[in-house]
N, C-alpha and C positions, 0 to 999 in steps of 0.2 A: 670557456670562461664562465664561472660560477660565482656568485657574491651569496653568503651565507647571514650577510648584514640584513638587519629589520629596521625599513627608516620609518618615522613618524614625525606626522604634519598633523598640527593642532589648528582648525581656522572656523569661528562661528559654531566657539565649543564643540564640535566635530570634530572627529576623529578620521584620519583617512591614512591605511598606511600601503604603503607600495613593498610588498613582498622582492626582496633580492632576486626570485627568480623571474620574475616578471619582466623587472630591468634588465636583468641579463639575457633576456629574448628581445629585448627592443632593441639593446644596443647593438645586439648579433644580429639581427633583421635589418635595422634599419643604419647602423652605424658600420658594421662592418659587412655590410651587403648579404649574410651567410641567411639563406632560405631554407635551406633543409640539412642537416645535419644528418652525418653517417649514424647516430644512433635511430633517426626517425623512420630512413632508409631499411634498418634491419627490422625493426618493429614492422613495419610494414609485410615483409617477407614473410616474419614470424608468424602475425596473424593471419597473412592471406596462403601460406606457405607455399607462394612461390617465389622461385628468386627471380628477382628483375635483371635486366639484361644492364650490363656497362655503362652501355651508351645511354640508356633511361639515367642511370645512377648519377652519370655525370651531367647530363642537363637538369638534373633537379640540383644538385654540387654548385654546379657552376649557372644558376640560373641566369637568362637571357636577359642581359640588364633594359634592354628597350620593354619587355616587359612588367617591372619592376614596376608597382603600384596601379598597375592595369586591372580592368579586370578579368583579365585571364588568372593570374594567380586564386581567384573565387570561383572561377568558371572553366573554363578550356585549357588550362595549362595548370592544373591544381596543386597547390604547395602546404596544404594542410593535411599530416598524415595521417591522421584519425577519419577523415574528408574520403579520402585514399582507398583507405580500410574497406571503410562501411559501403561506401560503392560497388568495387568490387567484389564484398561477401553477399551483400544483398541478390546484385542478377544471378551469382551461384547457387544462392539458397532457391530465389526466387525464381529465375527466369525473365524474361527482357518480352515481355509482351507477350506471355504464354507460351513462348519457344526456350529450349534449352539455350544457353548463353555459352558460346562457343569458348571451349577450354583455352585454348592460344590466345585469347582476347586478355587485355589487360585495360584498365577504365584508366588513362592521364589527365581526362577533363570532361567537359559537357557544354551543351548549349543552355540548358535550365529546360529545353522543352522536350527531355526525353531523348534526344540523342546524344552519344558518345563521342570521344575521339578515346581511340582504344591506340595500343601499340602490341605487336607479338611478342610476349614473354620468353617465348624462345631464340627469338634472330638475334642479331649480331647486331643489323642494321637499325637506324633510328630512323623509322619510317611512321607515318600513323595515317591512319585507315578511320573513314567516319562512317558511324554506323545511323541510319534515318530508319525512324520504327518507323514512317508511316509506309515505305518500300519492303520493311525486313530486308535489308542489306547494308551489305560495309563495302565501302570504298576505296581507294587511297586518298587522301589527303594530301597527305604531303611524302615527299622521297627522303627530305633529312630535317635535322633540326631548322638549319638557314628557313629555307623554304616554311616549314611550319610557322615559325616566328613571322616572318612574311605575311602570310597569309592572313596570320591573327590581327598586324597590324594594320593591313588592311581592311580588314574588315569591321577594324572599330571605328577609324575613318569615315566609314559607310553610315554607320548607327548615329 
């Protein structure tokens, strides 16, 4: 869904105008639930050039509606693909606390204090694995999607 229209509001001689593609992301966001889009999905791949596994593809597709304006979609469960991007190019460029950043790792979210929730690029399975720099070590997290969401929900509960 694309609008190619330019609307303009005049108020307190001001000028303010709302670009068609702007509302055609709100409405896809917020009206028709759609999170990530298959093109945001392949941009992703493009620049990180790996392919993501199905089962990532489809819970970013089909985002977890209990988490839908949380903040997991900013944080732990990330829905911005540029967001995405820059994540996981950075620990590849850079390294994740002076250690090489294990290839199979893929970044799907964060805590804000430095750690990860990654998922394996290569499995089948949607499973995700937490990574704590202050141990250098990754974890499991959680065994599937259900579970993951669970847990996030939880733990905002908590906060």
């Amino acid at each position: 869904m694309a609008f190619s229209t330019r609307f303009g509001f005049s108020d307190f001689g001001g000028k303010f105008e709302c670009i068609g593609s702007v509302v055609s992301y709100l409405i896809g966001r917020y009206v028709l639930g759609e999170i990530m889009k298959l093109e945001e999905l392949s941009l992703i791949e493009r620049k990180t050039g790996i392919v993501l596994p199905k089962s990532y593809k489809q819970a970013l597709l089909n985002y977890p509606e209990a988490l839908v304006g949380t903040e997991a979609e900013d944080f732990h469960f990330l829905t911005d693909a540029d967001e995405i991007i820059s994540e996981n190019l950075e620990v590849r460029v850079s390294g994740y606390f002076g250690e090489k950043w294990p290839e199979d790792y893929f970044i799907i979210g964060h805590n804000g204090f430095g750690d990860y929730y990654v998922i394996s690029h290569t499995s089948t399975k949607f499973s995700v694995g937490f990574t704590d720099h202050n141990k250098m070590e990754c974890n499991l997290f959680s065994d599937s999607l259900d579970e993951f969401v669970e847990k996030l929900l939880n733990e905002f509960e908590v906060e």
